[in-house]
C-alpha distance (Angstrom), angle and dihedral (degrees) to the residues before:
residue distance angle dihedral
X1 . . .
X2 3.95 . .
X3 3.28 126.3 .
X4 4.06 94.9 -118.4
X5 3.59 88.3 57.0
X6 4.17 88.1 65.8
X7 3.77 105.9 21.8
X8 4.04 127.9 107.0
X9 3.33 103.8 -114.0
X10 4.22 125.3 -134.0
X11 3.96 91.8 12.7
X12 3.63 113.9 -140.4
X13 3.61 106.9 -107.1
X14 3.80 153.6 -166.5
X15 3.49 144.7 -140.7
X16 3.63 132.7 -112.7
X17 4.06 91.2 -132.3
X18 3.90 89.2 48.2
X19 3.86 124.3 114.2
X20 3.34 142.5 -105.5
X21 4.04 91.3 -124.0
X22 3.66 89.3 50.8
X23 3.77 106.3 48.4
X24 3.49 88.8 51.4
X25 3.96 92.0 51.8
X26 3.22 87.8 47.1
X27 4.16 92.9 52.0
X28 3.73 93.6 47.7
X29 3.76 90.6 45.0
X30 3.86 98.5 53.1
X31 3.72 89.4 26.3
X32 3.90 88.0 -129.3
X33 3.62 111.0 134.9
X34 3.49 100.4 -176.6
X35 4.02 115.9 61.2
X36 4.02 131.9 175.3
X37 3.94 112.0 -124.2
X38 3.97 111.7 -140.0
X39 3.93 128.0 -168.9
X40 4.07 93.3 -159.2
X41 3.76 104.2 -52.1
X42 3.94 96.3 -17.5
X43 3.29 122.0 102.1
X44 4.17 107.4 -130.5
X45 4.01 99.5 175.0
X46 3.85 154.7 -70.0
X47 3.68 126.5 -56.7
X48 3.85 110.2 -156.2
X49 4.05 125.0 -170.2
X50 3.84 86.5 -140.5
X51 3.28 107.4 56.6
X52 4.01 97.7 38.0
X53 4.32 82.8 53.1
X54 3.76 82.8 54.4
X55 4.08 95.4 54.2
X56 3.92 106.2 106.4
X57 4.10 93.3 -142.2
X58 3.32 126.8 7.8
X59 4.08 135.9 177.4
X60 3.52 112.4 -126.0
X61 3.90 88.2 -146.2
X62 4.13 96.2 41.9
X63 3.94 106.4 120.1
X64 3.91 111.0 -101.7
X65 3.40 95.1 -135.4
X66 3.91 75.3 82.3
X67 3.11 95.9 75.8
X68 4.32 107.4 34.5
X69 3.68 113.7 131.1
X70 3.97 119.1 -143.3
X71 3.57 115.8 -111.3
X72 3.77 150.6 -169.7
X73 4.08 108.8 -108.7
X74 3.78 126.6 -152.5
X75 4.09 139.2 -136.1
X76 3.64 116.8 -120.3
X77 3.78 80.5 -135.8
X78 3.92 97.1 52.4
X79 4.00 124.5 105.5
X80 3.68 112.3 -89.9
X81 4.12 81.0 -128.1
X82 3.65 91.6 71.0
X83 3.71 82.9 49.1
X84 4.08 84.8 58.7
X85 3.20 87.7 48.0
X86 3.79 110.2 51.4
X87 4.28 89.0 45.1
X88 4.11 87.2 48.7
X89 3.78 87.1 47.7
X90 3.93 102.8 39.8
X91 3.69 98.9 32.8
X92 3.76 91.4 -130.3
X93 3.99 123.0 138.0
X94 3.65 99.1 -137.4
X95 4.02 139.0 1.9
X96 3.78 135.6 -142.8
X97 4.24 112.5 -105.2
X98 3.88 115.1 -148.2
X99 3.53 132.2 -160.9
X100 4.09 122.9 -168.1
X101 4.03 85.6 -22.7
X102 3.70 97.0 -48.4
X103 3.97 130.8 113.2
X104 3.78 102.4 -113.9
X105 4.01 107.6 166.9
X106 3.59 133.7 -35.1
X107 3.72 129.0 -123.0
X108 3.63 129.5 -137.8
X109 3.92 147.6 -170.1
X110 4.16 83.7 -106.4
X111 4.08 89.2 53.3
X112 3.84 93.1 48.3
X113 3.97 94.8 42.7
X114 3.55 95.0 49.3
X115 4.04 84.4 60.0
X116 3.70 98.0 35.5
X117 3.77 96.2 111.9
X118 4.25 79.3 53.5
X119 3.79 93.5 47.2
X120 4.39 97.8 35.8
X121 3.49 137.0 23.2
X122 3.69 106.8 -115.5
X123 3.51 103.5 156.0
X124 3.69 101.8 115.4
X125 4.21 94.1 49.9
X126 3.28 126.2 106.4
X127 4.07 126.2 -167.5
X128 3.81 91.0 -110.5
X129 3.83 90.2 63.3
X130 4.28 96.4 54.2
X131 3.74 95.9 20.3
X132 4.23 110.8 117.1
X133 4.26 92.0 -127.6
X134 4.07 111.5 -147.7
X135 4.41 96.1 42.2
X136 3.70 131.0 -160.9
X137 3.42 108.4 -101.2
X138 3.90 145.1 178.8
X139 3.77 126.3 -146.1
X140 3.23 123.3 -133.1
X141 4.04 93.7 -109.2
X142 3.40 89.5 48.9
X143 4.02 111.6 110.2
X144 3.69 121.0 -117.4
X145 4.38 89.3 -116.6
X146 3.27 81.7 68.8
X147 3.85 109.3 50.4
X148 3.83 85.7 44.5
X149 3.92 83.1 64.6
X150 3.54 97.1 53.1
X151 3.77 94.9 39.9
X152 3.99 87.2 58.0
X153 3.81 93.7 45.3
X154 3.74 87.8 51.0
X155 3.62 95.5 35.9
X156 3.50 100.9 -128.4
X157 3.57 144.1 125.2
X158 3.89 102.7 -143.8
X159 3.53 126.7 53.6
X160 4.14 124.6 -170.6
X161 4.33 114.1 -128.8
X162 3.41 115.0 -146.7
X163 4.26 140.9 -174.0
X164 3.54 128.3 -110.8
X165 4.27 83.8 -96.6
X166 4.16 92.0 57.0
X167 3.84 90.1 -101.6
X168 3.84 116.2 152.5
X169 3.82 106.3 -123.3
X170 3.62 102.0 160.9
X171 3.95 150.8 -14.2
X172 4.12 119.6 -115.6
X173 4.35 111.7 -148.3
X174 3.58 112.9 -146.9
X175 3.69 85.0 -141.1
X176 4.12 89.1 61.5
X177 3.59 84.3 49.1
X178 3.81 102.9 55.6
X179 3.41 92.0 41.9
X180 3.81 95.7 59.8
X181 3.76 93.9 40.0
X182 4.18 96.2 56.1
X183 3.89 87.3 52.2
X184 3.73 90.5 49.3
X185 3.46 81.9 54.1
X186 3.39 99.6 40.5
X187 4.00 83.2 58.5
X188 3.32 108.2 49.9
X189 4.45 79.8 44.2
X190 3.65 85.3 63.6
X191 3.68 103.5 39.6
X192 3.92 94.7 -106.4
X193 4.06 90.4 145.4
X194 3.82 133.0 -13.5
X195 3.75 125.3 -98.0
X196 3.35 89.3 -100.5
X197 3.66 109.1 52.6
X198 4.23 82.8 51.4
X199 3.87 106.3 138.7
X200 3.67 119.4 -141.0
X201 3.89 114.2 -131.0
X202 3.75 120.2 -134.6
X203 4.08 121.0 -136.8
X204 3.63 83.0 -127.7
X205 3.65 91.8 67.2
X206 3.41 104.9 56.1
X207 4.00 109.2 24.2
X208 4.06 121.5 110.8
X209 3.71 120.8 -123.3
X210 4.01 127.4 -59.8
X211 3.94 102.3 -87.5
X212 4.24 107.3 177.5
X213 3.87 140.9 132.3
X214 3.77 127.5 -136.7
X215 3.83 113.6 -91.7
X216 4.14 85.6 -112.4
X217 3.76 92.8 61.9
X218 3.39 122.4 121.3
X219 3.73 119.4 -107.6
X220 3.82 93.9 -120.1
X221 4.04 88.2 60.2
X222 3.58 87.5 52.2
X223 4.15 97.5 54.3
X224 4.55 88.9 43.9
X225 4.16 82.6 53.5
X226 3.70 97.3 48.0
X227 3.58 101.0 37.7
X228 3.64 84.4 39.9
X229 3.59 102.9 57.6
X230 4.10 87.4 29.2
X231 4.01 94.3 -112.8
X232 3.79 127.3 155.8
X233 3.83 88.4 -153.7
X234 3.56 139.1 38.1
X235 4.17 124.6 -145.2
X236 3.91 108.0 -136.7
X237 4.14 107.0 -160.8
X238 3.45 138.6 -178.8
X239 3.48 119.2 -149.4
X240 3.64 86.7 -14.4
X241 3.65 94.3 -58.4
X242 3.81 117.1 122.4
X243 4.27 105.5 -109.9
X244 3.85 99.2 153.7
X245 3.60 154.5 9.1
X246 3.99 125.5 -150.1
X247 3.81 117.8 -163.7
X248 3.51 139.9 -159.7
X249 4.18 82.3 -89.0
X250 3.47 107.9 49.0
X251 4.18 77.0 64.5
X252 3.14 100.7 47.0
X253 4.27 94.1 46.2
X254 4.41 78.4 58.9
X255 3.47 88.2 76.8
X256 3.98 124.0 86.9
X257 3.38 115.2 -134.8
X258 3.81 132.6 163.8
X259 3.49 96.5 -107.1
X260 4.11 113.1 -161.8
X261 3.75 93.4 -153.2
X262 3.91 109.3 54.1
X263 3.52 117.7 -128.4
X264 3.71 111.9 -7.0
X265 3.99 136.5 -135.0
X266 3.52 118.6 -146.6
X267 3.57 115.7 176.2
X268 3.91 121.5 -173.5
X269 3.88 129.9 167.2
X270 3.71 92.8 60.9
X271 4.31 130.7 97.5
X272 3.67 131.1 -154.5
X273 3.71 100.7 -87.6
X274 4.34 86.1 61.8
X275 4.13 90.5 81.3
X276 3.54 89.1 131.3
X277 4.02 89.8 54.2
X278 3.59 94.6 47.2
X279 3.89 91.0 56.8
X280 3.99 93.6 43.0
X281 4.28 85.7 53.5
X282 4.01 96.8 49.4
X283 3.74 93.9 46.8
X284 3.32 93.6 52.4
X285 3.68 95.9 41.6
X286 3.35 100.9 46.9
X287 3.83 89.6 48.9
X288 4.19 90.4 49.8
X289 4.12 84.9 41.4
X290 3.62 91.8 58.7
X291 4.05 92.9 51.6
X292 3.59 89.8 43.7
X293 4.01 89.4 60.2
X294 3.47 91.8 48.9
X295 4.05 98.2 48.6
X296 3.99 91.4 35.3
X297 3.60 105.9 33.4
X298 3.74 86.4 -145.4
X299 3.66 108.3 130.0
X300 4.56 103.1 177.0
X301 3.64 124.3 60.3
X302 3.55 148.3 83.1
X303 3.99 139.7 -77.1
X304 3.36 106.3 -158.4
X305 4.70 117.5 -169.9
X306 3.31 118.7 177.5
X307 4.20 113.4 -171.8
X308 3.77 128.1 -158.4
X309 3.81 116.4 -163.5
X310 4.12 115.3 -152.7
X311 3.89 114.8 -177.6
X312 3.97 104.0 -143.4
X313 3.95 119.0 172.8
X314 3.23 91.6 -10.5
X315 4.25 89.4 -49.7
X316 3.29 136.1 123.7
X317 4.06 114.9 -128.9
X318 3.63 123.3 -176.9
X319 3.49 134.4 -152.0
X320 3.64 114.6 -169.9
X321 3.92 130.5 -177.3
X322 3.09 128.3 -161.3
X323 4.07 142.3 -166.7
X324 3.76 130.1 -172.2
X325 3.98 115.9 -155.9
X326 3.70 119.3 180.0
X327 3.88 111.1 126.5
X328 3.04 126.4 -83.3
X329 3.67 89.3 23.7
X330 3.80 126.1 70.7
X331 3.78 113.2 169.4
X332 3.84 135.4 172.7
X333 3.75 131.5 -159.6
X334 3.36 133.1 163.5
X335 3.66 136.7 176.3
X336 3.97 151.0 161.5
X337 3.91 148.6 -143.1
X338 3.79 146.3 113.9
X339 4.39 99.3 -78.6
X340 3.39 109.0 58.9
X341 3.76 89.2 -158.9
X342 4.24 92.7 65.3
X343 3.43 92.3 38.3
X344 3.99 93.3 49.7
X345 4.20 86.5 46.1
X346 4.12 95.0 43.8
X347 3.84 89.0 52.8
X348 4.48 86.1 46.2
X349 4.11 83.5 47.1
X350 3.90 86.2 51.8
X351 3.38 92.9 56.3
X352 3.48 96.6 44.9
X353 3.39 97.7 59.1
X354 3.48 91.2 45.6
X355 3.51 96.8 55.5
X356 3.94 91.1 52.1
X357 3.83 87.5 48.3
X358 4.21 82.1 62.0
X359 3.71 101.3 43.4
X360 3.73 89.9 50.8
X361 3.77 92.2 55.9
């Protein structure tokens, strides 16, 4: 399968001179969070949602050509695996599609997972097997300032609400979410009440209905729901208690693809200023990766740690998940502490034993 055949054709767009305040209107009006920058007819870079959330200070009126990322591009022409391929290795949701020099569509996670029974054979998974078990959550009382936090550390754009007993009552969109902060803002800009008097809005307030599958679905019922009901994740419950969350990347990581680079690390949850982190979690990876060649004899696939920070007493604690793809294996394994370092190794231990556990059987 080409490319053509799954690509969006004539991308929306922006221009290098555009601002801040506009791209983002322009994301939250199209609900496309992922945009190509052009100067003219050349193509100058990738705008992502994410990563402008995850600026620190920004000028509504600074030029977004600021802030384009570099990217891989893609051939009409070329396999939609190499597609697969470049969004597993780059992390990006979507990539710009060129034909004799000229910008012709773009194609995206959504494009390739509403194909993926087309592109992989996923017949014989069910959500239990890709789902990430123990899921960020909001509760209902929680306010909406702070499901925007955990939606940036986890870099999504949905988040599921829960009750005090772990049932899934709702979903909270980022989208929802922006839009009620700015005219909060907007408010207190224009003297509509004083600081003080500022109420706090509850998740519970603003989130759309439950939408899940039971953990023993079939992974082709979960892709109809979420493209369905236009979600970027997909609550997996048991007995209508929340147990697991799959994303538009446990999908993608289904599909087999020749990757060039082995078994990849992606790391997400951390910023610039966490050097010393990002050194600590690629020694120890690639020192667990090379046992888990050796035990597995599965060479391609993906590593995937997430970290979340939380200052306590003047502490940092960290509570990292973690997700091996590399077909036929899909393991999960998550745990928590005060050294990042031990609690990085006593999830790679976990696995370990784990992994000699399944070689013995």
């Amino acid at each position: 399968m080409k490319v053509r055949e799954l690509m969006t054709p004539d991308p929306v767009t922006v221009g290098v001179d555009d601002t801040f305040s506009k791209v983002m209107s322009k994301m939250n009006e199209t609900g496309i969070h992922q945009l190509p920058v052009m100067d003219g007819n050349r193509y100058a870079g990738m705008i992502t949602y994410s990563d402008l959330l995850k600026k620190r200070s920004i000028q509504v009126k600074s030029k977004i050509s600021n802030y384009a990322i570099n990217t891989p591009t893609l051939s009409a022409d070329d396999d939609v695996l190499e597609a697969v391929r470049l969004i597993k290795d780059t992390g990006l949701s979507a990539l710009p599609v060129f034909d004799k020099g000229k910008l012709v569509g773009i194609i995206s996670r959504t494009d390739i997972i509403k194909r993926i029974d087309k592109i992989s054979d996923i017949s014989n998974l069910r959500a239990f097997q890709i789902m990430s078990p123990d899921p960020v959550a909001v509760s209902e009382d929680d306010s909406i300032e702070e499901a925007f936090d955990s939606l940036r550390q986890l870099n999504e754009v949905e988040i599921p609400v829960v009750d005090n007993e772990e049932r899934l009552v709702g979903i909270v969109k980022l989208n929802d979410i922006l839009g009620i902060m700015f005219r909060e803002k907007e408010k207190i800009k224009y003297g509509g009440y004083g600081e003080k008097e500022r109420v706090q809005i509850a998740c519970g307030s603003v989130m759309d209905p439950p939408i899940s599958v039971d953990r023993y679905a079939d992974v082709k019922t979960v892709v109809d729901e979420m493209m369905k009901n236009e979600l970027h994740i997909m609550p997996i419950v048991d007995s209508g208690k929340l147990v697991g969350i799959i994303d538009f990347s446990d999908l993608i990581n289904i599909i087999k693809t020749e990757s060039k680079e082995g078994i990849l690390i992606e790391i997400s949850g951390l910023d610039i200023y966490d050097e010393d982190l990002y050194d600590i979690a690629f020694d120890l990876s690639e020192r667990f990766l090379t046992k888990f060649s050796k035990l597995t004899d599965v060479s391609q696939g993906k590593l995937l740690i997430h970290v979340m920070k939380y200052k306590t007493q003047g502490a940092t604690k960290y509570s990292v998940r973690t997700r091996i793809s590399a077909p036929p294996i899909f393991m999960v394994q998550n745990d928590a502490g005060w050294n990042f370092a031990v609690v990085l190794s006593n999830i790679f231990d976990r696995y370990e034993e784990r992994l000699k556990k399944l070689k013995e059987k």
